[in-house]
RODO-2510 file (C-alpha; in nm, 4 decimals, decimal comma):
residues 364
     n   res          X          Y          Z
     1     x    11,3397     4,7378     9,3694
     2     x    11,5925     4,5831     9,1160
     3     x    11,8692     4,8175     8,9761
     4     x    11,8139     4,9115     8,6184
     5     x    12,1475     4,9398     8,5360
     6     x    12,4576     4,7092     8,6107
     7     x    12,7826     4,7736     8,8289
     8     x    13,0054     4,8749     8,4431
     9     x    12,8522     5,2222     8,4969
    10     x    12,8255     5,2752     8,8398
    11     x    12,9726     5,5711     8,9388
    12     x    13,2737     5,5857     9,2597
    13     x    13,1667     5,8450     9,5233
    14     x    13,4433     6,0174     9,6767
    15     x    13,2928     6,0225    10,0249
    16     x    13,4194     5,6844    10,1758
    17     x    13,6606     5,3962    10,0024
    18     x    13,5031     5,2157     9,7158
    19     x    13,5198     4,8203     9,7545
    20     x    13,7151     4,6409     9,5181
    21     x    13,4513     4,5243     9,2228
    22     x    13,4938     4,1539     9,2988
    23     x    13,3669     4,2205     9,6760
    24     x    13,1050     4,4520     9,5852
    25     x    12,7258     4,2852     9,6246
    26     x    12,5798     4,1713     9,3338
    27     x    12,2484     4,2762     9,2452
    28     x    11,9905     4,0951     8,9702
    29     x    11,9950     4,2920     8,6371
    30     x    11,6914     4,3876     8,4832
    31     x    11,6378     4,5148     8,1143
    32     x    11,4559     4,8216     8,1462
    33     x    11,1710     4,7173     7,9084
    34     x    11,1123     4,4157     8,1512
    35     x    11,0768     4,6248     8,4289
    36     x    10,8272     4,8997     8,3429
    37     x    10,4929     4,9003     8,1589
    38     x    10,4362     5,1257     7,9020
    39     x    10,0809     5,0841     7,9865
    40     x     9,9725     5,5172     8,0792
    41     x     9,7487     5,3694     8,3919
    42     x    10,0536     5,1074     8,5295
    43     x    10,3532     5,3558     8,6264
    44     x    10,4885     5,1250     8,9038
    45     x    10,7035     4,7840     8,7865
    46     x    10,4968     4,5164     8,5712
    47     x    10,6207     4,2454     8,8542
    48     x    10,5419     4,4297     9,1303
    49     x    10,1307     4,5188     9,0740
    50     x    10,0529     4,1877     8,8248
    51     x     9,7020     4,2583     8,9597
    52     x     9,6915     4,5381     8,7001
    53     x     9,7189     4,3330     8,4112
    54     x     9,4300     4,1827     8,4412
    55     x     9,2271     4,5939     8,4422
    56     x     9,4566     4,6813     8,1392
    57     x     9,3277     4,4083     7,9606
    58     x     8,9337     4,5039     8,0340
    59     x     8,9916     4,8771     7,9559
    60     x     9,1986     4,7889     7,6267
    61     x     8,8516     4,5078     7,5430
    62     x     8,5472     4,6925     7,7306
    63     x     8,5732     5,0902     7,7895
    64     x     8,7387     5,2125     7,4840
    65     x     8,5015     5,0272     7,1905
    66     x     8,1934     5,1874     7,4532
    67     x     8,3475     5,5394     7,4518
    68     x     8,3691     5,5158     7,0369
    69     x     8,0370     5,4497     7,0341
    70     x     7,9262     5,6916     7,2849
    71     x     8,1000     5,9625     7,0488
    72     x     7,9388     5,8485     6,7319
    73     x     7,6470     5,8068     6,8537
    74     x     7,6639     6,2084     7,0153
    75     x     7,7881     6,3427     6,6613
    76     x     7,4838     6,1697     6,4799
    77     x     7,2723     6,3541     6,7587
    78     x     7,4363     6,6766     6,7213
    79     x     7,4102     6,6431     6,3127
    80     x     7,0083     6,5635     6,3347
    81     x     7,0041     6,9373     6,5983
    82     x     6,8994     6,6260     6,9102
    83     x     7,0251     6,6684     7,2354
    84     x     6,9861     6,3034     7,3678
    85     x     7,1144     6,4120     7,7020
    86     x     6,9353     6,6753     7,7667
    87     x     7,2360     6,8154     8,0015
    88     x     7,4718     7,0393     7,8272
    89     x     7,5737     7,3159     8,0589
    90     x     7,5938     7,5903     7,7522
    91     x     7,1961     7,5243     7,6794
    92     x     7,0554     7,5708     8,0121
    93     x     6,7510     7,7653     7,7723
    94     x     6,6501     7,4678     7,5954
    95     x     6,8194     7,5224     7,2924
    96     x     7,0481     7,3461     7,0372
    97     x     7,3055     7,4516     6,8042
    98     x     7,2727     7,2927     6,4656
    99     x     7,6108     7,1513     6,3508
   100     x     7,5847     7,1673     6,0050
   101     x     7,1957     7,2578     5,9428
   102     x     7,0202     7,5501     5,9912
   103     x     6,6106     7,6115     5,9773
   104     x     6,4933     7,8439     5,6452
   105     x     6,5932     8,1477     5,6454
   106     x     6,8790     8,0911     5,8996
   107     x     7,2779     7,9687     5,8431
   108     x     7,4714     7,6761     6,0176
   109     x     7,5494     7,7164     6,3611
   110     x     7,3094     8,0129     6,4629
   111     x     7,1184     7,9233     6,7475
   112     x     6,7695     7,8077     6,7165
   113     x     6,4932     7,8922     6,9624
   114     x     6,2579     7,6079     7,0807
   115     x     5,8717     7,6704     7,1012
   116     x     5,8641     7,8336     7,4403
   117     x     6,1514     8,1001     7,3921
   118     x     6,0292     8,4254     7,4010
   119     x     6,1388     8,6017     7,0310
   120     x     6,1667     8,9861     7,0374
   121     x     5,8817     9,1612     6,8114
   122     x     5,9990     9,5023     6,6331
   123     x     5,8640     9,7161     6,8393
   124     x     6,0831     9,5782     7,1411
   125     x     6,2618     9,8949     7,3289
   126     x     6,6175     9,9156     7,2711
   127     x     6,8795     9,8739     7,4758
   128     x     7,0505    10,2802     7,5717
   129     x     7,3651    10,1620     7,4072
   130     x     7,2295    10,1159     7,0580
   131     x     7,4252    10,1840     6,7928
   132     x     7,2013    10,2077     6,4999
   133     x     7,3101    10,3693     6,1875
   134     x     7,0974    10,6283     6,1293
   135     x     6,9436    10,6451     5,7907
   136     x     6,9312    10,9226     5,5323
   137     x     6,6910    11,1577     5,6921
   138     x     6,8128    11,1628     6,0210
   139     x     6,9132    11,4854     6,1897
   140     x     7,3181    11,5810     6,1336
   141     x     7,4131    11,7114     6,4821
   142     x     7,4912    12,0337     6,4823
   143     x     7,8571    12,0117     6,5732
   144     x     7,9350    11,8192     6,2226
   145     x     8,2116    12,0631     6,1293
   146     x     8,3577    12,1398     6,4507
   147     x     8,6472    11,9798     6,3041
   148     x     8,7399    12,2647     6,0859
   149     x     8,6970    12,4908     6,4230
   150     x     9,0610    12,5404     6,6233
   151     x     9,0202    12,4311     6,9811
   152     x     9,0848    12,7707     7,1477
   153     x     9,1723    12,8246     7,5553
   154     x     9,0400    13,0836     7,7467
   155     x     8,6054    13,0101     7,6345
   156     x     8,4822    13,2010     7,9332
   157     x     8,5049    13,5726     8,0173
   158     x     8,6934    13,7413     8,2634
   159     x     8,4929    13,7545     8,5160
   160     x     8,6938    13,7188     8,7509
   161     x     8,8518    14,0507     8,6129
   162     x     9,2359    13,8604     8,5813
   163     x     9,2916    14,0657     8,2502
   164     x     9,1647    14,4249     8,3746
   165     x     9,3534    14,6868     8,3419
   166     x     9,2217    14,9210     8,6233
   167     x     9,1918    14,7459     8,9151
   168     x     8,8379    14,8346     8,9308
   169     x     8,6502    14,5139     8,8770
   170     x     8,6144    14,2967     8,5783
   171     x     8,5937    14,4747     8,2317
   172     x     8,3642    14,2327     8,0612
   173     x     8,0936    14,3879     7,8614
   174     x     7,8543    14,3128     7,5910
   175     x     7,6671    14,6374     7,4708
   176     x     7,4710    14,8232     7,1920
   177     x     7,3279    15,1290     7,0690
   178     x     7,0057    15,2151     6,8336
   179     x     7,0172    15,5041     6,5899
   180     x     6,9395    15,8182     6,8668
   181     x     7,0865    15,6665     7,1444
   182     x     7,2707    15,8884     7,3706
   183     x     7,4740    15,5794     7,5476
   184     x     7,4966    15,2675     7,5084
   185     x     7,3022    14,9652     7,7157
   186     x     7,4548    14,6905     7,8470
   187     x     7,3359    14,3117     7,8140
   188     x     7,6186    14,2031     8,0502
   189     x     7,8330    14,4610     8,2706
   190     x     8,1857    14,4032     8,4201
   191     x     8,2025    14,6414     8,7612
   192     x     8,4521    14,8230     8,6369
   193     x     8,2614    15,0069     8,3545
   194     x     8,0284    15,1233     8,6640
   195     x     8,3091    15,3671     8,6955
   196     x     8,4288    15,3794     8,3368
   197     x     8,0314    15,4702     8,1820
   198     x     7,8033    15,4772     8,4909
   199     x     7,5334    15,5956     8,2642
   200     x     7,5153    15,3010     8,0380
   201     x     7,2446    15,0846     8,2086
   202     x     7,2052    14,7041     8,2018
   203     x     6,9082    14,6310     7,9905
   204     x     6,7003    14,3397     7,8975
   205     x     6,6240    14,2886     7,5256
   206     x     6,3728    14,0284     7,3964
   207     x     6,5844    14,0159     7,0270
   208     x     6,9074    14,0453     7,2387
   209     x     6,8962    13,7869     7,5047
   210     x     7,2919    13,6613     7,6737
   211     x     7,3229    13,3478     7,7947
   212     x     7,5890    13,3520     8,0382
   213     x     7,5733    12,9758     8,1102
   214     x     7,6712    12,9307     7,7357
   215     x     7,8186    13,2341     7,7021
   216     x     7,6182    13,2564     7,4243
   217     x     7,4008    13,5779     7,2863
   218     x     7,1119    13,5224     7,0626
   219     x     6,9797    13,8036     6,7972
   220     x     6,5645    13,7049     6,7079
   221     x     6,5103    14,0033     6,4539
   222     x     6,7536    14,2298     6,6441
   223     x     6,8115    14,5807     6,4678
   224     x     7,1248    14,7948     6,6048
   225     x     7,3679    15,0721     6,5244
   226     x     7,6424    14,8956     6,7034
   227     x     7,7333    14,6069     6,8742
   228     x     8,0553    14,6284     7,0749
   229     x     8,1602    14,3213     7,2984
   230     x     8,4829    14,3241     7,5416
   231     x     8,6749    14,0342     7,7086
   232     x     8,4054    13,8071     7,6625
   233     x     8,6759    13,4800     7,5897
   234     x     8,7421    13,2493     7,3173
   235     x     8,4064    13,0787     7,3481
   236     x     8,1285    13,3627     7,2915
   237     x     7,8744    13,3017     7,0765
   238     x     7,6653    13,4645     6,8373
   239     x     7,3534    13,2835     6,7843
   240     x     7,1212    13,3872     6,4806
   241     x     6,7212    13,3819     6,4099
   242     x     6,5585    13,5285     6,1678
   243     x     6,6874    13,8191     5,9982
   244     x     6,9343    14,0089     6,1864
   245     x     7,1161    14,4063     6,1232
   246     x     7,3881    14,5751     6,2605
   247     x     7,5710    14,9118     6,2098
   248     x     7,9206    14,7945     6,2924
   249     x     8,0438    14,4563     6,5250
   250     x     8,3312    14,5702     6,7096
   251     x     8,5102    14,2759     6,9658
   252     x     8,8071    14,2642     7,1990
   253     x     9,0508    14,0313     7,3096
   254     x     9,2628    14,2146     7,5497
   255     x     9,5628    13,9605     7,5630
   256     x     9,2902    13,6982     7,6980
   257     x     9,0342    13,5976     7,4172
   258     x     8,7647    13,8168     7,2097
   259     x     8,6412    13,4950     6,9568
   260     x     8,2954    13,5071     6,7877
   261     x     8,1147    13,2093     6,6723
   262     x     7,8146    13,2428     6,4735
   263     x     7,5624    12,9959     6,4820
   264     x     7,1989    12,9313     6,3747
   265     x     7,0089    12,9294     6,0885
   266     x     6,8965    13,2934     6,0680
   267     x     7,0998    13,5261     5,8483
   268     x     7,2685    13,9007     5,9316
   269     x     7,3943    14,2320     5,7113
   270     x     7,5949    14,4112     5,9020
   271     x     7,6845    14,7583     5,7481
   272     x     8,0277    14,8894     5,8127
   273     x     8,2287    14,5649     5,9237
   274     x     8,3442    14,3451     6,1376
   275     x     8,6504    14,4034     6,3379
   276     x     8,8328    14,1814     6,5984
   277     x     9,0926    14,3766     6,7929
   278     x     9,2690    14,0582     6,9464
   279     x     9,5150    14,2706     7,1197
   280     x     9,7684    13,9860     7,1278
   281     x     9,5263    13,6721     7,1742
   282     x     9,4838    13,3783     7,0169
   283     x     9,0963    13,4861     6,8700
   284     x     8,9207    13,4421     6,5179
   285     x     8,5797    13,4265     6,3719
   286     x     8,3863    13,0762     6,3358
   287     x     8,0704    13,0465     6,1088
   288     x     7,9030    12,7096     6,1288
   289     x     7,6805    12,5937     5,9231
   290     x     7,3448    12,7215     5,8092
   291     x     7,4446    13,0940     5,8929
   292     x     7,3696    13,3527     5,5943
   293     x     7,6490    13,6395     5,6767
   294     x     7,5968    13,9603     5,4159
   295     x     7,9023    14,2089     5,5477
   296     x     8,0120    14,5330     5,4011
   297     x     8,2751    14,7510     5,4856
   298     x     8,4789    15,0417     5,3132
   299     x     8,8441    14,9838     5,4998
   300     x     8,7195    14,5826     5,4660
   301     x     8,4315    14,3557     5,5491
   302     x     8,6229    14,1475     5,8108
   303     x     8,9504    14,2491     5,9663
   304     x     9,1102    14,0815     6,2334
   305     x     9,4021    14,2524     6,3691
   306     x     9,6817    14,1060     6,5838
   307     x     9,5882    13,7440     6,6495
   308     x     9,8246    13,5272     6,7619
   309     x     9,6776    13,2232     6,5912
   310     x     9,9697    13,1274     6,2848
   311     x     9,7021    13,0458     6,0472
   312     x     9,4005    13,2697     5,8827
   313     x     9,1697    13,3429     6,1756
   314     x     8,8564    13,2900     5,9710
   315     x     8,6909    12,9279     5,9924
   316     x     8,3892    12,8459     5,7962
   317     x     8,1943    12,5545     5,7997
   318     x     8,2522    12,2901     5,5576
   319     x     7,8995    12,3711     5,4506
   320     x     7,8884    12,7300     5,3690
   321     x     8,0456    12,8987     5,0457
   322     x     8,2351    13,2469     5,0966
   323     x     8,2168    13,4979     4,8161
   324     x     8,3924    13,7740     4,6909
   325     x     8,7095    13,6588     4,8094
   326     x     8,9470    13,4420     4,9862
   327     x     9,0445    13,4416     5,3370
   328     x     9,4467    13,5202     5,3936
   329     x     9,6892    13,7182     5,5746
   330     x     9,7362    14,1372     5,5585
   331     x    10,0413    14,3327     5,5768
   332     x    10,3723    14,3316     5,8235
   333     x    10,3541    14,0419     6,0719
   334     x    10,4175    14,2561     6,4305
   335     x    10,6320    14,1099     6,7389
   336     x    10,6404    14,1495     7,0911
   337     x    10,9230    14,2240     7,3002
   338     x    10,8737    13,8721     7,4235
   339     x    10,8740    13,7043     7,0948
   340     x    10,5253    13,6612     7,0777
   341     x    10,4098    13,7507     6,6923
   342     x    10,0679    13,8558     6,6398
   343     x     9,8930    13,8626     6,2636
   344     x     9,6269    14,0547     6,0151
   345     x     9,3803    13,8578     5,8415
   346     x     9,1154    13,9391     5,6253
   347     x     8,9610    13,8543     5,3252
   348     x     9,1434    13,9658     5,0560
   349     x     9,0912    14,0024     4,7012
   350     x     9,3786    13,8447     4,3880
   351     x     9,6156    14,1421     4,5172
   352     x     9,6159    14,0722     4,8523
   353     x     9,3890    14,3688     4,9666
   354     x     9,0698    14,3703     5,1833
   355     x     8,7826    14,3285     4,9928
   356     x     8,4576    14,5480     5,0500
   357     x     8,1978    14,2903     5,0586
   358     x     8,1643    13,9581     5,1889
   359     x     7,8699    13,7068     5,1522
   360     x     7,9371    13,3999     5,3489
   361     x     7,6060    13,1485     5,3007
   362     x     7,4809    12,7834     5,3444
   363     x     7,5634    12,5844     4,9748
   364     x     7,2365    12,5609     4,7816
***
C-alpha cells in the first residue's frame, strides 16, 4: 500500500540507528484524496478495487431514483388509509392507521377497525381494574372521613391480659346493667373478673351483639342503665341502629387503649355522660358520619380525662355538626414521673367549662 505521507515528517525511532535521509528507500507519494474514495460503500483504495466503480456508478443511476419512488409512492398509500403491502408487522389485525384522515366521528391517527373486527357493544363486562368515575348517585364509602380520625396503636384488646394488673387473667370486659339489676352481665369476659365478680354472667343480647372479629359492638334498639367497657383497645367500636339509650357510658384505657368509635346511622341519648378514663393512653372518641349523638350530663356531657393524645380527643366527622359547644382542653395538664403528660378534654362552653348538653348530628 503506498505511504500517505512523505519522508519530511517521518518520525526517528530510537530503537536502532536511523539511515542517513539520502540512503533511506524512497517510496511513491500519494495525495490522500487520490488514494481513498469518499464513496460510503468503497473504504479500501480507489486503485486497488477499480471493479467498484463500475457498482457506485449503478447505485448512484439505478437504486436510489427506485427507493424515492418506493417512498412516495408508500406516503400516497398511507395518506389514502391503503396498505399496498399488506405486511406491516404493527397491523397483524388488519387494520390501518390513517395519517392525516380520520372516518366521521373519529380524529387523525386513531385506529380504524376493518369489517371483520369484532367492536365491543355497551353491555361488554369490564375489565376488574376499571376505573370508572362514579357518578353523582353512587354510594360514598363509608370510610370518607377517616381522614379526620388519628391513626391510633393498640386496636385490639388485651386479651392476652399484657396490661392486667392481677395476674389473674386478662381484664377485658364489656358489660351492662338494666334498671333492677342486681349485677351486671357481661357481653365479653376477661378471666380475671371470674375472680373479681364471679356473679356477673356472660350473656347474649339480641340489641347488644359484640363482634370480636371487629371488635365491634352493635346497639339495634338497646335500652340500658349503664354501659361500662374495660381494656377493650384503641379500635372498639360502637355501632348504632335505630334508636339507642343509655344511663351512663363509662370506658377504660388502663395505660393500653379504651377508644370508642361510633358508627351507623341510628342515633343514641345517653343520660348522665360519657366518660373516658384513659388512664395514661393515647384514647379519644370518633363519631363518623350519619350518627345522631343527644348526651347530657351535670359534671359534663363528654369528659375525657388523662389522654395522652396532644390534641382535643374528640373527632367528628366532616359531616356531622356539634352543638352547644366547642371541643377543647380542661384544666391543669398532669405529668408522669417519666415525662409522659396526659390531658382533659371536653366540650366546653366561651369560658372554658364543660358544657351540660351535647347534640352531635348528621348536617341537614
Amino acid at each position: 500500500m503506498p505511504k500517505l505521507y512523505n519522508n519530511d515528517y517521518e518520525m526517528p525511532r530510537p530503537d536502532y540507528p536511523v539511515p542517513r535521509e539520502n540512503d533511506a528507500p524512497k517510496e511513491e507519494f500519494i495525495p490522500r484524496e487520490e488514494a481513498y474514495s469518499f464513496d460510503e460503500f468503497n473504504l479500501a483504495p480507489r486503485k486497488e478495487r477499480p471493479e467498484e466503480d463500475s457498482r457506485s456508478s449503478l447505485k448512484q443511476r439505478f437504486l436510489k431514483p427506485v427507493a424515492a419512488i418506493i417512498a412516495v409512492t408508500a406516503v400516497v398509500f398511507a395518506a389514502l388509509g391503503r396498505d399496498p403491502f399488506a405486511s406491516d408487522p404493527l397491523n397483524k389485525d388488519g387494520t390501518v392507521l390513517a395519517a392525516d384522515t380520520a372516518p366521521t366521528g373519529g380524529e387523525a391517527g386513531t385506529e380504524v377497525p376493518t369489517e371483520d373486527t369484532e367492536v365491543p357493544t355497551d353491555d361488554t363486562e369490564k375489565p376488574e381494574n376499571d376505573t370508572t368515575v362514579p357518578d353523582e348517585t353512587t354510594s360514598v364509602p363509608d370510610d370518607e372521613d377517616e381522614d379526620v380520625f388519628p391513626t391510633l396503636d393498640n386496636l385490639d384488646p388485651d386479651f392476652a391480659g399484657n396490661f392486667a394488673w392481677s395476674g389473674e387473667g386478662s381484664e377485658e370486659y364489656i358489660r351492662f346493667s338494666r334498671d333492677g339489676d342486681a349485677t351486671a352481665s357481661y357481653l365479653q369476659k376477661g378471666g380475671a373478673w371470674n375472680t373479681y365478680d364471679p356473679g356477673g354472667n356472660v350473656v347474649t343480647d339480641p340489641t347488644a351483639v359484640y363482634d370480636k372479629g371487629s371488635n365491634t359492638l352493635t346497639l339495634s334498639g338497646f335500652d340500658a342503665a349503664m354501659l361500662d367497657v374495660n381494656l377493650m383497645g384503641n379500635g372498639f367500636t360502637i355501632n348504632l341502629e335505630g334508636d339507642n339509650h343509655i344511663g351512663a357510658i363509662s370506658v377504660w384505657g388502663a395505660m393500653y387503649g379504651g377508644s370508642v368509635k361510633f358508627t351507623g346511622d341510628g342515633t343514641l341519648t345517653v343520660d348522665h355522660g360519657i366518660v373516658l378514663n384513659c388512664e395514661g393512653s393515647g384514647s379519644c372518641i370518633m363519631v363518623a358520619k350519619g350518627v345522631t349523638l343527644d348526651i347530657s350530663g351535670e359534671s359534663g356531657a363528654i369528659n375525657i380525662y388523662d389522654s395522652t393524645l396532644t390534641e382535643p380527643a374528640i373527632y367528628l366527622s366532616k359531616s356531622l355538626k356539634l352543638e352547644g359547644g366547642k371541643v377543647g382542653a380542661v384544666g391543669d395538664v398532669f405529668e408522669a414521673p417519666d415525662g409522659t403528660k396526659a390531658y382533659t378534654y371536653s366540650v366546653i362552653d366561651a369560658n372554658g367549662n364543660p358544657v351540660p348538653h351535647v347534640k352531635i348530628s348528621p348536617e341537614s
